[in-house]
mmCIF file of the protein (N, C-alpha, C, O) and its ligand, coordinates in Angstrom:
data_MODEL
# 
_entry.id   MODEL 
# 
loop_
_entity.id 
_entity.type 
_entity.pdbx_number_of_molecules 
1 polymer     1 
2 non-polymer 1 
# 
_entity_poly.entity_id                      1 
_entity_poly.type                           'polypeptide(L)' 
_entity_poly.nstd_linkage                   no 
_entity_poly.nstd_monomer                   no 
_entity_poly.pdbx_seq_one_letter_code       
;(UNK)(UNK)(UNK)(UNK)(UNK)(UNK)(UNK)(UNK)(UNK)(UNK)(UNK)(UNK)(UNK)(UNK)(UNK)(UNK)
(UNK)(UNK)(UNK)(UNK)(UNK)(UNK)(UNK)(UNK)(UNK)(UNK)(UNK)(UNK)(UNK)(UNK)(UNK)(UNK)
(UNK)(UNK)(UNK)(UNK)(UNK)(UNK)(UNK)(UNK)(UNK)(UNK)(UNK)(UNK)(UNK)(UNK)(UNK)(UNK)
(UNK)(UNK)(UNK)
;
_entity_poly.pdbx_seq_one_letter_code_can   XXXXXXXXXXXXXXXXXXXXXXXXXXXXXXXXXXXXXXXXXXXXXXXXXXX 
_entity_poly.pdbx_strand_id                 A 
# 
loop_
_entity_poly_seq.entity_id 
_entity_poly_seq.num 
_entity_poly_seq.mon_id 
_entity_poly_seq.hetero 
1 1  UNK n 
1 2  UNK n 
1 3  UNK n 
1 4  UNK n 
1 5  UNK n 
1 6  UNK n 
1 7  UNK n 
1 8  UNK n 
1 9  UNK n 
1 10 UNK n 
1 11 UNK n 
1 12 UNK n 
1 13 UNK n 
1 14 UNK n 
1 15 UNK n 
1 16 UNK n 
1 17 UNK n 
1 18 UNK n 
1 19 UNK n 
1 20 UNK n 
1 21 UNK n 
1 22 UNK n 
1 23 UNK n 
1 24 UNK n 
1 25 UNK n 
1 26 UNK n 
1 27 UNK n 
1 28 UNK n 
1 29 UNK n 
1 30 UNK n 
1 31 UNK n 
1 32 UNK n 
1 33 UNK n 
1 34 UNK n 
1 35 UNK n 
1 36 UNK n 
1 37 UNK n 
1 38 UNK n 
1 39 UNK n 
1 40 UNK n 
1 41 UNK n 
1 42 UNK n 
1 43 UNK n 
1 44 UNK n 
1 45 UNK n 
1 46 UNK n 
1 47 UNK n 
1 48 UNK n 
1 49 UNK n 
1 50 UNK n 
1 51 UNK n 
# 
loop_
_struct_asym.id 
_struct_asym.entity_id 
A 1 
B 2 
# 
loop_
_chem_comp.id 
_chem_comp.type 
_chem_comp.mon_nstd_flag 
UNK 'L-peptide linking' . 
ZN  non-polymer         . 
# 
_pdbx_entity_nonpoly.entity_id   2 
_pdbx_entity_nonpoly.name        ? 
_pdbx_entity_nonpoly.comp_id     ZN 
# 
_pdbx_nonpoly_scheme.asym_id         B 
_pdbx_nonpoly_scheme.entity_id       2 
_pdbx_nonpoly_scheme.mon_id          ZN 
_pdbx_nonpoly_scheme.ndb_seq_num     1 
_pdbx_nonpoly_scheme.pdb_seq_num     101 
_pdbx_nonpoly_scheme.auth_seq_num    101 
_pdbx_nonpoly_scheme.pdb_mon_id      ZN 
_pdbx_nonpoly_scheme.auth_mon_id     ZN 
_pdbx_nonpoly_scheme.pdb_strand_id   A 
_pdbx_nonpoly_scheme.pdb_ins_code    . 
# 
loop_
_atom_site.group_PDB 
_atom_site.id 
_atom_site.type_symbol 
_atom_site.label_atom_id 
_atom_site.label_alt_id 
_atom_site.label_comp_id 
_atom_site.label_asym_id 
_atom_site.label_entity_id 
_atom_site.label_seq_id 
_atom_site.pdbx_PDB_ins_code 
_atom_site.Cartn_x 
_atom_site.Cartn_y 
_atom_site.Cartn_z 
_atom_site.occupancy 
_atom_site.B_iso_or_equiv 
_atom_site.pdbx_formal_charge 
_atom_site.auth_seq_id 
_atom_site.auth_comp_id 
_atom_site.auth_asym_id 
_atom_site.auth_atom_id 
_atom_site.pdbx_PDB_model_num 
ATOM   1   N  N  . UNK A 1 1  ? 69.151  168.017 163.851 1.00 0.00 ? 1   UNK A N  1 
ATOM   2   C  CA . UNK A 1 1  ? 70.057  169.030 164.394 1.00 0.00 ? 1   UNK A CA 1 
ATOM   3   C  C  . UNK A 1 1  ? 71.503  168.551 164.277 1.00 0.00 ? 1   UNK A C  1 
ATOM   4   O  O  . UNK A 1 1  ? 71.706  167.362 164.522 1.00 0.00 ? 1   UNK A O  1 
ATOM   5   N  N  . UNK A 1 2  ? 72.591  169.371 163.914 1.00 0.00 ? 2   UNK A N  1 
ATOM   6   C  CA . UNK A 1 2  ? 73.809  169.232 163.494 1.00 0.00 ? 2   UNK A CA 1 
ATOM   7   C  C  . UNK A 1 2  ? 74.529  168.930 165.141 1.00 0.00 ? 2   UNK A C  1 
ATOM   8   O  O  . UNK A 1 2  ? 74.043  169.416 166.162 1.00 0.00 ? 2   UNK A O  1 
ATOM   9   N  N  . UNK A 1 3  ? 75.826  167.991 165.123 1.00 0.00 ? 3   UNK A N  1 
ATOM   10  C  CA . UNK A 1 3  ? 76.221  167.763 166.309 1.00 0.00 ? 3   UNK A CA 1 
ATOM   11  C  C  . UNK A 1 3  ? 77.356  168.844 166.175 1.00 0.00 ? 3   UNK A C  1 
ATOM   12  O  O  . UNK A 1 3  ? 77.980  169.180 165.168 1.00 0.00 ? 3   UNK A O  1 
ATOM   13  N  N  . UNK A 1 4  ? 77.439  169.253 167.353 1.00 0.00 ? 4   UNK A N  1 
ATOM   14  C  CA . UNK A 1 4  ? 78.405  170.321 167.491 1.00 0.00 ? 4   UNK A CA 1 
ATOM   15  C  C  . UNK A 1 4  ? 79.283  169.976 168.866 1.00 0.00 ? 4   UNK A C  1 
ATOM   16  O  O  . UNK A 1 4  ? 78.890  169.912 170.031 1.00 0.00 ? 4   UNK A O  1 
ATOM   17  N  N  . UNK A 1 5  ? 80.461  169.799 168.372 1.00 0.00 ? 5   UNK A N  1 
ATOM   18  C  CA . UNK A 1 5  ? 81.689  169.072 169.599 1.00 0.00 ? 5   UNK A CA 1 
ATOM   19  C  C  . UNK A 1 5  ? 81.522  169.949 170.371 1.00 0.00 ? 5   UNK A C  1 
ATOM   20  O  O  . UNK A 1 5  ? 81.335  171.085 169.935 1.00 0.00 ? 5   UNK A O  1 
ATOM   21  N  N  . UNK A 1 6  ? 81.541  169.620 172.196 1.00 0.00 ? 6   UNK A N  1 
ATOM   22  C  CA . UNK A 1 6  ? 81.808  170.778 173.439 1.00 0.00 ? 6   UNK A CA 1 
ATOM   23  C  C  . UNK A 1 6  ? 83.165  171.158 173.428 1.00 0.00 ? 6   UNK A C  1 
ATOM   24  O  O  . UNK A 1 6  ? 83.574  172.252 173.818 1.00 0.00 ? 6   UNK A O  1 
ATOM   25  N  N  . UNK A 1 7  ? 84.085  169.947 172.830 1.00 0.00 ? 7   UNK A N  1 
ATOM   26  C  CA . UNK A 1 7  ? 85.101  170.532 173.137 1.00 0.00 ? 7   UNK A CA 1 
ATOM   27  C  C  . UNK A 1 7  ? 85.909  170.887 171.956 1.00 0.00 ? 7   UNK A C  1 
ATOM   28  O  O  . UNK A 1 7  ? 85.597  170.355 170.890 1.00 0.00 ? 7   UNK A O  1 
ATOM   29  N  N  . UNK A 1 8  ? 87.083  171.859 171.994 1.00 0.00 ? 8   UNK A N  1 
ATOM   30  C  CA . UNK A 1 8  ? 87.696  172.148 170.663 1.00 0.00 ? 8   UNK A CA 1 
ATOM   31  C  C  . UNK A 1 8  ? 88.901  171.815 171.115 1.00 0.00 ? 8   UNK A C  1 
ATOM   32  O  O  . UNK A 1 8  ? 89.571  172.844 171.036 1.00 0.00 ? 8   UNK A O  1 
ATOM   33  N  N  . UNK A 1 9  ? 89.759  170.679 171.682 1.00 0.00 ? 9   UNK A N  1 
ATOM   34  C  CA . UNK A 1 9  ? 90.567  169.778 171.569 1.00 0.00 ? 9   UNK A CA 1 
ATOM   35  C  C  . UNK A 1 9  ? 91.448  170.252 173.059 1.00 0.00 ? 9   UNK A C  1 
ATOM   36  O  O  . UNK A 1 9  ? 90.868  170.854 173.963 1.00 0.00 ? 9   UNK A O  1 
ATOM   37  N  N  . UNK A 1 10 ? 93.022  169.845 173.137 1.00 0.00 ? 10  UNK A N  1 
ATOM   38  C  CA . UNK A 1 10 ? 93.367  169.919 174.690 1.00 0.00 ? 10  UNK A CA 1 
ATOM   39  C  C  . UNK A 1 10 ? 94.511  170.760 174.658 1.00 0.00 ? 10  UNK A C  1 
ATOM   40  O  O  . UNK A 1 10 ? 95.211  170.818 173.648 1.00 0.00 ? 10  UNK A O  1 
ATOM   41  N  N  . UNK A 1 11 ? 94.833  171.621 176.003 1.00 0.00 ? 11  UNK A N  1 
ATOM   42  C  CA . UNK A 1 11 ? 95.785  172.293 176.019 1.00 0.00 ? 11  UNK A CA 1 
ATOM   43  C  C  . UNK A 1 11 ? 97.296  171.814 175.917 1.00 0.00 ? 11  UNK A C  1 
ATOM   44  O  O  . UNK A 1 11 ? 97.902  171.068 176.686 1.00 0.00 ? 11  UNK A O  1 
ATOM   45  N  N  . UNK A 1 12 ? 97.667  172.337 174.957 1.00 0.00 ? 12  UNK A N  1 
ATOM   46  C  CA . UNK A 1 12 ? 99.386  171.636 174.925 1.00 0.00 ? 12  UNK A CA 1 
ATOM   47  C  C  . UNK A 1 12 ? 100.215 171.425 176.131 1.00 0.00 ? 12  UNK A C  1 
ATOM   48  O  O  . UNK A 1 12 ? 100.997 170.491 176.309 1.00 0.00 ? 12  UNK A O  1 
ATOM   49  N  N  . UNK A 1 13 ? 99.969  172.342 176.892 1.00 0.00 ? 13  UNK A N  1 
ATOM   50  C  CA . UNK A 1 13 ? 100.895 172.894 177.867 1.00 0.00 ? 13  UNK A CA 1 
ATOM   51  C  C  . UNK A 1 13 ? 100.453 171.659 179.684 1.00 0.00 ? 13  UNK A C  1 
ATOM   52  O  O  . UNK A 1 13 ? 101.198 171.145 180.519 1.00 0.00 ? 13  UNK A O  1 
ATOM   53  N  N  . UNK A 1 14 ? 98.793  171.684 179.504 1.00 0.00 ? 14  UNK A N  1 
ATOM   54  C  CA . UNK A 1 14 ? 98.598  171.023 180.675 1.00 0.00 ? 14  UNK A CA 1 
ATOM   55  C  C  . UNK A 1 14 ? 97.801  169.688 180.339 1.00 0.00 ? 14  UNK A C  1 
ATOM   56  O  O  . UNK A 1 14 ? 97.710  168.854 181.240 1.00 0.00 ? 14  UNK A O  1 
ATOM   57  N  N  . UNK A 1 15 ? 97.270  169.452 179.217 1.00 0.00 ? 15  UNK A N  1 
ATOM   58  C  CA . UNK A 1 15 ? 96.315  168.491 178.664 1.00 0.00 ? 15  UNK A CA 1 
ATOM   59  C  C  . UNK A 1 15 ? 95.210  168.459 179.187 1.00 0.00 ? 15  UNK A C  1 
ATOM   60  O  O  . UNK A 1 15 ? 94.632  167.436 179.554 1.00 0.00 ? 15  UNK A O  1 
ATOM   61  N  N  . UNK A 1 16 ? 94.611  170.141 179.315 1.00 0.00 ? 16  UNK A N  1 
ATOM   62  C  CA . UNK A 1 16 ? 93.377  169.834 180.326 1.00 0.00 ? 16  UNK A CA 1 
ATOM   63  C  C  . UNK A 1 16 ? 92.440  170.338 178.936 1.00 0.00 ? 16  UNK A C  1 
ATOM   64  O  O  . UNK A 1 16 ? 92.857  171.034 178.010 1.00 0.00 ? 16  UNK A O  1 
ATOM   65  N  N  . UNK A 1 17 ? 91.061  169.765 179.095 1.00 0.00 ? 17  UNK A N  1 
ATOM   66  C  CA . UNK A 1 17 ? 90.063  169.555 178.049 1.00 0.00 ? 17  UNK A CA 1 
ATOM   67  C  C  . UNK A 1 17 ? 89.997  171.036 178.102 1.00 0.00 ? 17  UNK A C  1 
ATOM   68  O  O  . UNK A 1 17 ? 90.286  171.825 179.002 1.00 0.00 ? 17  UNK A O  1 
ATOM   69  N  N  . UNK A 1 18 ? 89.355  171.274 176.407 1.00 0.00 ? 18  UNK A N  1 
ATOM   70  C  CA . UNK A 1 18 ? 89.015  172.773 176.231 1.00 0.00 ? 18  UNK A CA 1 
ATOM   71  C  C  . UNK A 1 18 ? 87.450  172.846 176.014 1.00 0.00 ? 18  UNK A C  1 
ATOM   72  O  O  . UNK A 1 18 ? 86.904  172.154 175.155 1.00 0.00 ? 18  UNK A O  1 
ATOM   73  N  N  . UNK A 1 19 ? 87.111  173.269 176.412 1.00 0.00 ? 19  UNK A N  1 
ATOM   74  C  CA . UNK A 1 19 ? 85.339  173.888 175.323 1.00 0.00 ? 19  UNK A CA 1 
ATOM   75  C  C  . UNK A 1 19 ? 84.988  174.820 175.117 1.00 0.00 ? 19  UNK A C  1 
ATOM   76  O  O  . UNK A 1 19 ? 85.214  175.727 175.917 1.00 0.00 ? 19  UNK A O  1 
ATOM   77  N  N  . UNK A 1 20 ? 84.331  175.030 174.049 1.00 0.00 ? 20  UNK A N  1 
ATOM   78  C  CA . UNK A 1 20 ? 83.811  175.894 173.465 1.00 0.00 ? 20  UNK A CA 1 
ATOM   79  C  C  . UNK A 1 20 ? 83.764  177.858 173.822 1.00 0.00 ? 20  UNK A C  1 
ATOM   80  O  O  . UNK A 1 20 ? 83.908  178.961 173.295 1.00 0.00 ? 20  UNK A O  1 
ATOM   81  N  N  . UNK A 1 21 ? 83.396  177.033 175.322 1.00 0.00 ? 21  UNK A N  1 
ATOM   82  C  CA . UNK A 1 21 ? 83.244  178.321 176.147 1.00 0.00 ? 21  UNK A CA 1 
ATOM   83  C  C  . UNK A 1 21 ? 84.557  179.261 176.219 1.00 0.00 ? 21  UNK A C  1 
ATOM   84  O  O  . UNK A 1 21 ? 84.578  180.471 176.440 1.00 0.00 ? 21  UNK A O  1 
ATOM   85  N  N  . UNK A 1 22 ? 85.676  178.374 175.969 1.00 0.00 ? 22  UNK A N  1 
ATOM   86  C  CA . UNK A 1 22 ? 86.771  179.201 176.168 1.00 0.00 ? 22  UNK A CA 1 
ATOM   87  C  C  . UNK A 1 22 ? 87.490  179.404 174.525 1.00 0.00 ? 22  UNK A C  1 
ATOM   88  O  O  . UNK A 1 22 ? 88.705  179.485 174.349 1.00 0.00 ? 22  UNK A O  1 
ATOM   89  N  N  . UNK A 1 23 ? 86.924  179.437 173.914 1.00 0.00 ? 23  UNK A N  1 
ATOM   90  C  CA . UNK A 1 23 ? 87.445  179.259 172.782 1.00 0.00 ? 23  UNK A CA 1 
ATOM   91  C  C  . UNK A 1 23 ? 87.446  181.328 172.472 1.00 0.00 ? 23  UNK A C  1 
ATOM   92  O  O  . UNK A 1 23 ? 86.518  182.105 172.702 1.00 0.00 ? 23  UNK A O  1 
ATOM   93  N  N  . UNK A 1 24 ? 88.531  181.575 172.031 1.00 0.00 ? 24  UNK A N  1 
ATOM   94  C  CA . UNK A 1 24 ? 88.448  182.833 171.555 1.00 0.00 ? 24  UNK A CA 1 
ATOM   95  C  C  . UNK A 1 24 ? 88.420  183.203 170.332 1.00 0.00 ? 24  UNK A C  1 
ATOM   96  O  O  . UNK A 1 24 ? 87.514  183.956 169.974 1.00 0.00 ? 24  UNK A O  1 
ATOM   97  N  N  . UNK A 1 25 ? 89.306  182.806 169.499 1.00 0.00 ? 25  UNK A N  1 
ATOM   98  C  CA . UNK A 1 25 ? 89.004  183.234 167.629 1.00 0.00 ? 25  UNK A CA 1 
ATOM   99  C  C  . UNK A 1 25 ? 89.546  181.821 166.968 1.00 0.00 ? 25  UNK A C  1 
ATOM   100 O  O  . UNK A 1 25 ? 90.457  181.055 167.281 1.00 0.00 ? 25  UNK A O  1 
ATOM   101 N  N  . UNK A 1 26 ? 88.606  181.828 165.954 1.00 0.00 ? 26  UNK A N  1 
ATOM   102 C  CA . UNK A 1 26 ? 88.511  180.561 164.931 1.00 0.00 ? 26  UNK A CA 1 
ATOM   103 C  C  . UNK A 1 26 ? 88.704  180.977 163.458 1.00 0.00 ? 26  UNK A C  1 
ATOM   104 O  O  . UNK A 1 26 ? 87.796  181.482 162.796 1.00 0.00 ? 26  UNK A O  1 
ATOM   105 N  N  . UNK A 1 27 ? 89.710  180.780 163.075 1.00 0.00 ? 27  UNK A N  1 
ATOM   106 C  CA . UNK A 1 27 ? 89.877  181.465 161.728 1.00 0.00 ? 27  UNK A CA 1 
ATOM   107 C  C  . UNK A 1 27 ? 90.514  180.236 160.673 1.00 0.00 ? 27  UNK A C  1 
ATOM   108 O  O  . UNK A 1 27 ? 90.642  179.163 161.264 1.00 0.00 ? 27  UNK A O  1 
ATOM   109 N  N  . UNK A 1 28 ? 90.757  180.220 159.833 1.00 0.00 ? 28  UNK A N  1 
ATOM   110 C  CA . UNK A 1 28 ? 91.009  179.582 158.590 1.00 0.00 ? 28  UNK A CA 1 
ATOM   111 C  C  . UNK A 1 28 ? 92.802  179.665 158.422 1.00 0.00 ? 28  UNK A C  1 
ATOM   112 O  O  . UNK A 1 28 ? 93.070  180.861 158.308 1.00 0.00 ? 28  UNK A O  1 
ATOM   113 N  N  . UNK A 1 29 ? 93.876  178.966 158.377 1.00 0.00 ? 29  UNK A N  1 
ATOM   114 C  CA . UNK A 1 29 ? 94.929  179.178 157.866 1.00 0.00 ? 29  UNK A CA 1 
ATOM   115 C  C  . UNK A 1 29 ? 95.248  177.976 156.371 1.00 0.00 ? 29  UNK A C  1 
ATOM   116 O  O  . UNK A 1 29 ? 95.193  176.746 156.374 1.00 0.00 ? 29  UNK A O  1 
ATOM   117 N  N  . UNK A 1 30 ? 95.555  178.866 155.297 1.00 0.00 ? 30  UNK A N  1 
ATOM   118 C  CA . UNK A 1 30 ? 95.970  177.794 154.221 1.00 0.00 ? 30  UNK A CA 1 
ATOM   119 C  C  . UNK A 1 30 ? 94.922  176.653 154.176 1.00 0.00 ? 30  UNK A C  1 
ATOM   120 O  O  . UNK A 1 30 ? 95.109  175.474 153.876 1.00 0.00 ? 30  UNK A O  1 
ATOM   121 N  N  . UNK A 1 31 ? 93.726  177.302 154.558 1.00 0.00 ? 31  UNK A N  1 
ATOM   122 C  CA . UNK A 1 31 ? 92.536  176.131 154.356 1.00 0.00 ? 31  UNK A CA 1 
ATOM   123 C  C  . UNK A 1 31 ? 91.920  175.259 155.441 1.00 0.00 ? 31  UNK A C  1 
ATOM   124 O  O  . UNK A 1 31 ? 90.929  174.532 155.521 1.00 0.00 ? 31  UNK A O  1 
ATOM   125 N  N  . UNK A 1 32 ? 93.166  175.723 156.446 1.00 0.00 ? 32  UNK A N  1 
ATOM   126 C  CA . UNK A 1 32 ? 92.807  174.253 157.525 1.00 0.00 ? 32  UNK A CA 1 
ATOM   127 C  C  . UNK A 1 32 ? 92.554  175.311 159.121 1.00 0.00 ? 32  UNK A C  1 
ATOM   128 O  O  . UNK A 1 32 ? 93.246  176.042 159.829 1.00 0.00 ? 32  UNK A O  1 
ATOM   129 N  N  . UNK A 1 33 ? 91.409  174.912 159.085 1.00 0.00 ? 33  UNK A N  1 
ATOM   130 C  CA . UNK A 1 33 ? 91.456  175.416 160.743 1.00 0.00 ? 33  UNK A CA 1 
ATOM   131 C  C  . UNK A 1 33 ? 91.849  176.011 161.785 1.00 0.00 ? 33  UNK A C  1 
ATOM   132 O  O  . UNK A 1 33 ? 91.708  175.285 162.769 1.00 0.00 ? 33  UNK A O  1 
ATOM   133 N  N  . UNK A 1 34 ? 92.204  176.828 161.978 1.00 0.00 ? 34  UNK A N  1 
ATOM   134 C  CA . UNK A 1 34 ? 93.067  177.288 162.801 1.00 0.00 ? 34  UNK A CA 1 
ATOM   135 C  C  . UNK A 1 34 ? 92.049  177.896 164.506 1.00 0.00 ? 34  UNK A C  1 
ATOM   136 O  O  . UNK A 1 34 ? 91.108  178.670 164.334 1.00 0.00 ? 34  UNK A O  1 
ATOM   137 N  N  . UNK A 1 35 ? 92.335  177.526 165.679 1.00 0.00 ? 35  UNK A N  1 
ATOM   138 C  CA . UNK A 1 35 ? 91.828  178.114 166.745 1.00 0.00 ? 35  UNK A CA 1 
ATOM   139 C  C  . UNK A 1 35 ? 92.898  178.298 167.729 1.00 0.00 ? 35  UNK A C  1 
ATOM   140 O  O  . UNK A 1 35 ? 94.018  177.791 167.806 1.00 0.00 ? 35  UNK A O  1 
ATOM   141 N  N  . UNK A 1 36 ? 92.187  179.277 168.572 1.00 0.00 ? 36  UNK A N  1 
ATOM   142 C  CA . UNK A 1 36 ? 92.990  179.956 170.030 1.00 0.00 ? 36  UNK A CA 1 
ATOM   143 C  C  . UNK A 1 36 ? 91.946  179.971 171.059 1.00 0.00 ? 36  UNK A C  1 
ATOM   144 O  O  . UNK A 1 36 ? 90.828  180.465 170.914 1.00 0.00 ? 36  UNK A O  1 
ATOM   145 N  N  . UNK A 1 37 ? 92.430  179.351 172.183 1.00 0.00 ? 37  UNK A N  1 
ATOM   146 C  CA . UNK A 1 37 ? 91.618  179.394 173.047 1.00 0.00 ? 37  UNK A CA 1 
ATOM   147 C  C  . UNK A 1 37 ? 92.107  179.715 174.304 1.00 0.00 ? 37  UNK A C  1 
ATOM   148 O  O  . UNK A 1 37 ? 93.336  179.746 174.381 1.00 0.00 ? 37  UNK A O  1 
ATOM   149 N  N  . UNK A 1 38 ? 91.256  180.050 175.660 1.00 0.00 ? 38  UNK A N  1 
ATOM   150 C  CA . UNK A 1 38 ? 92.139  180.390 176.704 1.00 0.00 ? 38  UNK A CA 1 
ATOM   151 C  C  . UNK A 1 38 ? 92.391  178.896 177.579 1.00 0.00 ? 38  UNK A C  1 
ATOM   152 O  O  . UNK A 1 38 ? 91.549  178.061 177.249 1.00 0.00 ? 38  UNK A O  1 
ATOM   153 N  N  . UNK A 1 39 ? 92.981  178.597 178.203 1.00 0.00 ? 39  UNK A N  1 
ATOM   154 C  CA . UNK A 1 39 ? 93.154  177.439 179.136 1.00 0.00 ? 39  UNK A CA 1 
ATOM   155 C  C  . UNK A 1 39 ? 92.496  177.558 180.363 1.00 0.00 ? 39  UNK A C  1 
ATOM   156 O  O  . UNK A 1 39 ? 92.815  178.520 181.061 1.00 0.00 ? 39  UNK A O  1 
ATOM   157 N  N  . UNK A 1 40 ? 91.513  176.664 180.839 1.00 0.00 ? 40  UNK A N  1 
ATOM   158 C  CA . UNK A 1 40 ? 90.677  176.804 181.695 1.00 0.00 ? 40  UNK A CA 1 
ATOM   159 C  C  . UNK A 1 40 ? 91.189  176.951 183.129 1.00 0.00 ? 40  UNK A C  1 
ATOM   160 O  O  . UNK A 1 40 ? 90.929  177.695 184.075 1.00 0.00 ? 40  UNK A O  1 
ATOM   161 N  N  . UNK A 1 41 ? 92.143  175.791 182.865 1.00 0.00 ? 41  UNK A N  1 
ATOM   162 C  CA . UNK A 1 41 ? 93.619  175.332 184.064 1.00 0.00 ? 41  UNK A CA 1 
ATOM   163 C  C  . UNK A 1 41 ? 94.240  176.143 184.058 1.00 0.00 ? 41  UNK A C  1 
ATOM   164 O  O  . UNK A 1 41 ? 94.050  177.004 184.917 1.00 0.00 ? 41  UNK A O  1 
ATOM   165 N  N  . UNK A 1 42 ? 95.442  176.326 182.975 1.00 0.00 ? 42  UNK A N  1 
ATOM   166 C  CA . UNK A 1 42 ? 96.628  176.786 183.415 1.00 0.00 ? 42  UNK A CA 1 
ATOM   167 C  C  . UNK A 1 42 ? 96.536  178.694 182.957 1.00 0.00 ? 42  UNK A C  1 
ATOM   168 O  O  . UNK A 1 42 ? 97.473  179.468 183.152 1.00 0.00 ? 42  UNK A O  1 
ATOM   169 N  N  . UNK A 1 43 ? 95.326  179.051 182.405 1.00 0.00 ? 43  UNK A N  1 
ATOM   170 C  CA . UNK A 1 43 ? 94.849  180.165 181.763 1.00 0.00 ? 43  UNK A CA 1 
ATOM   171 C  C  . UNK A 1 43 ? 95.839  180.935 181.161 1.00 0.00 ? 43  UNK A C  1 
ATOM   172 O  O  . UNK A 1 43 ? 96.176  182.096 181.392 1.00 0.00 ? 43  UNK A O  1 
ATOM   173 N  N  . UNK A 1 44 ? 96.524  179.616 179.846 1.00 0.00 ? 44  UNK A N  1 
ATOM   174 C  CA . UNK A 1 44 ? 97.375  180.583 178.974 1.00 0.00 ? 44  UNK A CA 1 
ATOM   175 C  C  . UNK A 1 44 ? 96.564  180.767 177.938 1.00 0.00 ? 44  UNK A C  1 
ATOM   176 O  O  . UNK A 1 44 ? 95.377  180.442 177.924 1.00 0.00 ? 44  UNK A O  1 
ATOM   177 N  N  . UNK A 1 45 ? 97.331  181.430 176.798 1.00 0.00 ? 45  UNK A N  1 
ATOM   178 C  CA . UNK A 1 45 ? 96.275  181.346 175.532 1.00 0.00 ? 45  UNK A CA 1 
ATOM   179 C  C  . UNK A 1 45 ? 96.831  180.099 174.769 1.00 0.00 ? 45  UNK A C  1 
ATOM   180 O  O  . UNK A 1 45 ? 98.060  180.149 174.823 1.00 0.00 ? 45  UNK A O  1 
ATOM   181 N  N  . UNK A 1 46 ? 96.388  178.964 174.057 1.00 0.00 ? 46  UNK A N  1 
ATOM   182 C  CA . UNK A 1 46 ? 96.823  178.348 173.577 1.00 0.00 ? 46  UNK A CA 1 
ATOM   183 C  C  . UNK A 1 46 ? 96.398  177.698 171.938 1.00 0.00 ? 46  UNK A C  1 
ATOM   184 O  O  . UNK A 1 46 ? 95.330  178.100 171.478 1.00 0.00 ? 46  UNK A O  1 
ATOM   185 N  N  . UNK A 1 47 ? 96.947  177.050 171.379 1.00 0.00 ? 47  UNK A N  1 
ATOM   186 C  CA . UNK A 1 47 ? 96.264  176.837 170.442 1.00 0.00 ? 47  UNK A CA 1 
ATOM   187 C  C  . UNK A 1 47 ? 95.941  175.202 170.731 1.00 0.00 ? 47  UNK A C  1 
ATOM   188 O  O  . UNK A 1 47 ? 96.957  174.510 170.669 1.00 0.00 ? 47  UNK A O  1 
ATOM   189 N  N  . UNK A 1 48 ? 94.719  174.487 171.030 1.00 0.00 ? 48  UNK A N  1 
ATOM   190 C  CA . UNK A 1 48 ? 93.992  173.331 171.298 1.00 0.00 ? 48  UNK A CA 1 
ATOM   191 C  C  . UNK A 1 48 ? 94.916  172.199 170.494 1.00 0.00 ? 48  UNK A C  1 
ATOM   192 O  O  . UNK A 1 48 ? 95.276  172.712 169.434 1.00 0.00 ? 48  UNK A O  1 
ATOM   193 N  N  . UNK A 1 49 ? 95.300  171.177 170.593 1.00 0.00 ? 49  UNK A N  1 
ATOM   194 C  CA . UNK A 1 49 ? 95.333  169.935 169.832 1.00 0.00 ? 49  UNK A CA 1 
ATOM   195 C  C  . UNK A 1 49 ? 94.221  169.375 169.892 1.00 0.00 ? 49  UNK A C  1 
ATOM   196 O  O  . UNK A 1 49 ? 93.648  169.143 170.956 1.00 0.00 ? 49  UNK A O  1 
ATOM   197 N  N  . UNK A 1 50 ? 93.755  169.072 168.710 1.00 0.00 ? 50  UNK A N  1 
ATOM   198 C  CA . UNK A 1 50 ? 92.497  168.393 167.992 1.00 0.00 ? 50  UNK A CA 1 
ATOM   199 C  C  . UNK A 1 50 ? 92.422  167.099 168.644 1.00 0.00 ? 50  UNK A C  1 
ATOM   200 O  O  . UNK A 1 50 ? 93.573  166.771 168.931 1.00 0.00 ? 50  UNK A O  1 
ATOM   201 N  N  . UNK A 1 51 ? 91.635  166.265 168.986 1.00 0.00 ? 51  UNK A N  1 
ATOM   202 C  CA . UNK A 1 51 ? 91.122  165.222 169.597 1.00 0.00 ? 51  UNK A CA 1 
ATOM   203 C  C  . UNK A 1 51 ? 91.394  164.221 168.504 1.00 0.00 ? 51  UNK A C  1 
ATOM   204 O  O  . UNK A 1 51 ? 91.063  163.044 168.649 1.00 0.00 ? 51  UNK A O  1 
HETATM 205 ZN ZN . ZN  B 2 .  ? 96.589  174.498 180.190 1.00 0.00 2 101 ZN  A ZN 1 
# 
């Protein structure tokens, strides 16, 4: 079975861990990854820094 990270990296704004659960759209930019997620803490929308 493939490992699949809980979390999709930390909020800019408060550095509080993100997961999965809050993750809203995952799309592709210029090849590289791109996600938005909501903040569990500070409940902005943010885009995660990668771990
Ligand atoms: Zn936050």
């Amino acid at each position: 079975m493939a490992y699949e990270p809980k979390t999709v990296g930390r909020c800019p704004n408060c550095d509080e861990v993100i997961t999965r659960d809050w993750l809203l759209i995952e799309y592709e930019s210029d090849g590289r990854p791109a996600r938005f997620a909501e903040c569990p803490d500070c409940r902005n929308v943010v885009h995660p820094s990668a771990e």
